[in-house]
TIPA-383402 format. One record per residue (C-alpha): residue in one letter; x, y, z negated. Coordinates in Angstrom, 3 decimals. Each point is the difference from the previous one (the first is absolute). Layout:
[rec 'a' [X Y Z]]
...
***
This chain:
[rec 'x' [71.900 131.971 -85.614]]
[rec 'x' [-3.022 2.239 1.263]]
[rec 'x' [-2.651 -0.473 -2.985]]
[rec 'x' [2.304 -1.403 -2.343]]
[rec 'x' [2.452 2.207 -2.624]]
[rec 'x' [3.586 -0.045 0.381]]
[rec 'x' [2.177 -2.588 -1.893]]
[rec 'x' [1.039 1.560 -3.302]]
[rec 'x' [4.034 -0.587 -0.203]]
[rec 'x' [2.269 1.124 -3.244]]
[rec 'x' [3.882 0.421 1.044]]
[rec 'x' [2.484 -1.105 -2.731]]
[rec 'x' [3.708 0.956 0.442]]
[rec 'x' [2.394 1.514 -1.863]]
[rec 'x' [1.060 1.859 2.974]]
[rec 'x' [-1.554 2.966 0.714]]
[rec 'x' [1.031 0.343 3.410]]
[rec 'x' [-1.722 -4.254 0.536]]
[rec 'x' [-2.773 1.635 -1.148]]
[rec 'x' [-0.608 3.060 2.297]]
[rec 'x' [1.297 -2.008 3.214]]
[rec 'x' [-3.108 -2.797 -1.171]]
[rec 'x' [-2.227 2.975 -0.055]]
[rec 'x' [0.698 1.106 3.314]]
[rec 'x' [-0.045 -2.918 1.565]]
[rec 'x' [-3.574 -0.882 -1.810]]
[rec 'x' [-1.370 4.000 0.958]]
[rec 'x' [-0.168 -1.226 3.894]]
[rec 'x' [-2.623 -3.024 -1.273]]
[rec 'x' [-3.432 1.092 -0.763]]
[rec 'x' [-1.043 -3.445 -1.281]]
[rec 'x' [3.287 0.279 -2.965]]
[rec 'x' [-0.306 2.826 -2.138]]
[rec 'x' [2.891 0.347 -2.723]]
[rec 'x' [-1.600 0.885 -3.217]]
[rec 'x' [2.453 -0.211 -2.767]]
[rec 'x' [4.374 0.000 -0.306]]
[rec 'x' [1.835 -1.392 -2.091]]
[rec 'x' [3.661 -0.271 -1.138]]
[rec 'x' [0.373 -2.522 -2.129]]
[rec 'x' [-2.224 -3.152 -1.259]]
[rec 'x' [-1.531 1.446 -3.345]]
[rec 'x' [-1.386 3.071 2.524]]
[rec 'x' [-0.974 -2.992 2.376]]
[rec 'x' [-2.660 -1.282 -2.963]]
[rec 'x' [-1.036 3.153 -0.780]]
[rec 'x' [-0.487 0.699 3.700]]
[rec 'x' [-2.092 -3.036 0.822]]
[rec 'x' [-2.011 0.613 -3.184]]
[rec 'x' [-0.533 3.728 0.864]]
[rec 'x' [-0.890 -0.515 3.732]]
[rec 'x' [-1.097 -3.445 0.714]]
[rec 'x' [2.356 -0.418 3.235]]
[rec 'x' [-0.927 -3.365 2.311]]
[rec 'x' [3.722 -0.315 0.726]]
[rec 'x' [3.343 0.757 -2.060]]
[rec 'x' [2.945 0.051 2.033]]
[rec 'x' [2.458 -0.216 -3.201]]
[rec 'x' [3.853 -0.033 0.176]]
[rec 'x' [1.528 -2.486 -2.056]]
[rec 'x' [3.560 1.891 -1.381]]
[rec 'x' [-1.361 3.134 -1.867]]
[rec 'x' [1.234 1.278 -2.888]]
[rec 'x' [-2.261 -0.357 -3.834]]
[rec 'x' [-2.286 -2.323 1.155]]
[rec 'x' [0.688 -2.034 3.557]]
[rec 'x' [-2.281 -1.470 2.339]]
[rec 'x' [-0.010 -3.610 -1.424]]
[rec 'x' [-1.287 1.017 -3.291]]
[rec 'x' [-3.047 2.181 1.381]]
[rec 'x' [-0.566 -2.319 2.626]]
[rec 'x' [-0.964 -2.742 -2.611]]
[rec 'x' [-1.832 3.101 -2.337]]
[rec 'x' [-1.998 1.122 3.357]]
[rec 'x' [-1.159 -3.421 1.510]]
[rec 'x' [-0.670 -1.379 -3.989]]
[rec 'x' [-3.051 2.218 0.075]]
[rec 'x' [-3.051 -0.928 1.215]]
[rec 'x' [-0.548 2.036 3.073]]
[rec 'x' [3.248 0.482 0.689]]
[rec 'x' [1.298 1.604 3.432]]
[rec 'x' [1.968 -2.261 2.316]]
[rec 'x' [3.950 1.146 -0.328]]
[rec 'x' [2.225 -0.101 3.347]]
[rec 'x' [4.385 0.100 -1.754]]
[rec 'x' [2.144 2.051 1.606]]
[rec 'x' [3.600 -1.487 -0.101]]
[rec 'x' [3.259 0.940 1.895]]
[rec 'x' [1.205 -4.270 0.431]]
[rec 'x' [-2.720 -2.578 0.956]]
[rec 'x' [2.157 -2.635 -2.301]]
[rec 'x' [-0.485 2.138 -2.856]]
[rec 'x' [-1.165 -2.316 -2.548]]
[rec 'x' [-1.666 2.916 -1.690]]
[rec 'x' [-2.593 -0.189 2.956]]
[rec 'x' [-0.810 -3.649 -0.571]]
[rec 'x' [-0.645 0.971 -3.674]]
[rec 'x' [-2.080 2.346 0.787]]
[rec 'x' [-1.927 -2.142 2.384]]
[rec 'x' [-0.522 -2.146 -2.945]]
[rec 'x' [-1.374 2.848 -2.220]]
[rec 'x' [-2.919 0.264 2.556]]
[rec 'x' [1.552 2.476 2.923]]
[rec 'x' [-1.821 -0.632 3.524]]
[rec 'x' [3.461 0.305 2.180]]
[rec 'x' [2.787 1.750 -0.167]]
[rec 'x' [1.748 2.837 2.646]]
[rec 'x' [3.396 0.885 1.051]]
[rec 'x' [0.408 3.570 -0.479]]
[rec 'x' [1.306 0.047 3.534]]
[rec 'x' [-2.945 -1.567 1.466]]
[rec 'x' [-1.440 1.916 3.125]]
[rec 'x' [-2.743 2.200 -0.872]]
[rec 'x' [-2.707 -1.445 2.181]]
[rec 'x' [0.897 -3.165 -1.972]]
[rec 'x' [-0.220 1.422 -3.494]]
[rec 'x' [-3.299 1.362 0.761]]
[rec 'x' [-1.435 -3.337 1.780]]
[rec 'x' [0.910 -1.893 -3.305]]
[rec 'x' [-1.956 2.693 -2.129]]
[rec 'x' [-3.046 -0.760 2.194]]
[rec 'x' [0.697 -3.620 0.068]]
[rec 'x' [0.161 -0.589 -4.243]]
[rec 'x' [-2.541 2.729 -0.141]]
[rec 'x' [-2.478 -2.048 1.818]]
[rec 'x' [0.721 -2.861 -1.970]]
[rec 'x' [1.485 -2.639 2.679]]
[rec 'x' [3.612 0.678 -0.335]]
[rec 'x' [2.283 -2.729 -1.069]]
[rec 'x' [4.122 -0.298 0.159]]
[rec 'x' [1.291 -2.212 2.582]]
[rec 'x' [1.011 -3.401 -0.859]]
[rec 'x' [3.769 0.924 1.774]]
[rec 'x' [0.059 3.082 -2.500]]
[rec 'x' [-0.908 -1.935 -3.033]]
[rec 'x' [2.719 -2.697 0.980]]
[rec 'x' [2.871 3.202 0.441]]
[rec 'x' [-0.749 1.068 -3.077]]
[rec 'x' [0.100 -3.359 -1.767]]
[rec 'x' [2.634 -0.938 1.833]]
[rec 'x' [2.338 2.739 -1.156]]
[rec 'x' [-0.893 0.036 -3.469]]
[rec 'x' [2.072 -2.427 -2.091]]
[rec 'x' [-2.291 -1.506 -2.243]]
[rec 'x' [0.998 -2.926 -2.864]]
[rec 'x' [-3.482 -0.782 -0.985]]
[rec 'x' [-1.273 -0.725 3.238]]
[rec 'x' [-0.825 -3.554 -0.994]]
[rec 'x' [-1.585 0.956 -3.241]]
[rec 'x' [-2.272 2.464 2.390]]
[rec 'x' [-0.486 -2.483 2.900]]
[rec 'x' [-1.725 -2.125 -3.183]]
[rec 'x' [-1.967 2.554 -1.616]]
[rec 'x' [-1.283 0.772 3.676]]
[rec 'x' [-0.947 -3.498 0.423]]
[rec 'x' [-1.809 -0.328 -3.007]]
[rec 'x' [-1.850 2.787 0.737]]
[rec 'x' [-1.370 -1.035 3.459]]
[rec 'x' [-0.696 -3.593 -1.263]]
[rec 'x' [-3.589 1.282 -1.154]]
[rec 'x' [-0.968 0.814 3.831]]
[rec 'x' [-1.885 -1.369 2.154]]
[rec 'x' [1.181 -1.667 2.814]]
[rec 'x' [-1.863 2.861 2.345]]
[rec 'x' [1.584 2.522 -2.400]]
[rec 'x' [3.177 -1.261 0.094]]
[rec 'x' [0.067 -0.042 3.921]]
[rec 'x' [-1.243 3.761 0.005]]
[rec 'x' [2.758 0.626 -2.374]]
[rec 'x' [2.646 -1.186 1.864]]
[rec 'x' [-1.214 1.700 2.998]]
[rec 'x' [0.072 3.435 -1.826]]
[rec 'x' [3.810 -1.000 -0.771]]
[rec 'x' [0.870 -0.339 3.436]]
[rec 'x' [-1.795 3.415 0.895]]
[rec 'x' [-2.842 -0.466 1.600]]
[rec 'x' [-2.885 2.432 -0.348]]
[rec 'x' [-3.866 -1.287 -0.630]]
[rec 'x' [-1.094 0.148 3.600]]
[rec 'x' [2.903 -2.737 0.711]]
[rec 'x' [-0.540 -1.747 -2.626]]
[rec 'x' [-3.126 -0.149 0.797]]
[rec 'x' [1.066 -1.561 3.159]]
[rec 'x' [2.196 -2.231 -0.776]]
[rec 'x' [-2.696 -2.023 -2.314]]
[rec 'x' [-3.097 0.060 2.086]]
[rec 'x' [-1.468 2.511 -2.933]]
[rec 'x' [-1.762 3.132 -0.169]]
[rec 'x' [1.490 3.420 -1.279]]
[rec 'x' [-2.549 0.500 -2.451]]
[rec 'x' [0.793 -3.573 -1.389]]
[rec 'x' [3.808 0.691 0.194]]
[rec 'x' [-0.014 3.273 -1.598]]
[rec 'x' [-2.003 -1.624 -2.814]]
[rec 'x' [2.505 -2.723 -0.719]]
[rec 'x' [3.023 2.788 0.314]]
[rec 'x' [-2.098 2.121 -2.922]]
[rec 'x' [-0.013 -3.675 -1.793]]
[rec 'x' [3.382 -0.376 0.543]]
[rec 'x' [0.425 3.470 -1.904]]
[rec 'x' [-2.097 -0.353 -2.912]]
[rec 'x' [0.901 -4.407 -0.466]]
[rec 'x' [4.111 0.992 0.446]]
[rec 'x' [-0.588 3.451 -2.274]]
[rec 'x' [1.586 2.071 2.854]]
[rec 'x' [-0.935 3.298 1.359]]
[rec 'x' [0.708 -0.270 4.037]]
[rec 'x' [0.986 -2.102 2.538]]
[rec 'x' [3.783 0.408 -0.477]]
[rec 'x' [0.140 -1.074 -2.860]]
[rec 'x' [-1.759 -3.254 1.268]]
[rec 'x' [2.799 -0.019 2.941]]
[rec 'x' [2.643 0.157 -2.997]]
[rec 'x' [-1.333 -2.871 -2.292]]
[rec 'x' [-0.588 -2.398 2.759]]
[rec 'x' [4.127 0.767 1.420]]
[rec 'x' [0.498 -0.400 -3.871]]
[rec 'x' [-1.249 -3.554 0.079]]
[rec 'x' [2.024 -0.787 3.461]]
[rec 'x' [-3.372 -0.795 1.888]]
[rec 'x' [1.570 1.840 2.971]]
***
């Protein structure tokens, strides 16, 4: 990242021991620089209010305030870092709430170093997205009784695309990234990434999972 500053990342976890091995393992990475701790989600606001990190890797169990609720009070505000979860069980239906509250991803908290810091760089430069085969596990293993009252709503909601928009959508949901997409329907990036920032403001989301999430809602997959 010669020319460029490092990637500002906050670390949220009750566990002070999380914490220092996270700031070990980002102190060999010149382009992540840790600048703010946390250890529980009220310090997590007050963090990314005080120190304007790009990326929050926040843990969801914490004691006061958890991860859910300052997930949805960090990525309300306009501005808002991207926030990676940290959870201990991918089928942890805490993680898919907290994809809904506007988190980028989510990490197992025994995920390999090299890949913890690969997804900081990826939803730091803005192209990350959860795979299509995570989204289903997690769905899959959460038991749900208003999944037909959501598939609706979801529907509803992606009636008022276009039939372009509604293509780029669905390719989003399976987890494709903009160059593909761009690809797979003969357009430009430019013209994709334009219809993806539609997408965000027409659907009154804030990133591309939560696109992925509202098109599996509505069973277009």
């Amino acid at each position: 990242m010669t020319g460029e500053r490092p990637i500002r990342l906050a670390i949220v976890d009750d566990d002070p021991l999380v914490r220092a091995g996270l700031r070990i393992l980002v102190g060999g990475s010149p382009d992540i620089e840790v600048v703010a701790e946390a250890g529980d989600g009220a310090e997590a606001v007050t963090a990314a209010d005080a120190h304007w990190p790009d990326i929050i890797l926040m843990d969801i169990r914490m004691p006061r305030v958890d991860g859910l609720v300052a997930t949805r009070r960090i990525r309300s505000r306009e501005g808002a870092p991207q926030v990676i979860v940290l959870t201990t069980f991918d089928a942890d239906e805490y993680v898919l709430e907290a994809l809904r509250g506007g988190a980028s991803g989510f990490l197992l908290k025994d995920t390999p170093p090299r890949e913890i810091l690969a997804a900081v760089r990826s939803v730091a430069s803005g192209a990350a997205t959860l795979s299509p085969t995570v989204i289903r596990r997690l769905i899959d293993h959460v038991a749900d009784p208003e999944a037909g009252t959501r598939r609706a709503r979801a529907r509803a909601r992606l009636a008022d695309l276009t039939e372009r928009e509604r293509e780029v959508a669905i390719l989003v949901g399976q987890g494709h990234s903009n160059a593909e997409i761009a690809g797979e329907l003969g357009m430009s990036l430019p013209t994709v990434k334009g219809h993806v920032s539609r997408l965000l403001s027409k659907l009154d989301l804030n990133n591309r999972v939560q696109i992925a999430l509202l098109v599996h809602d509505a069973e277009l997959l």
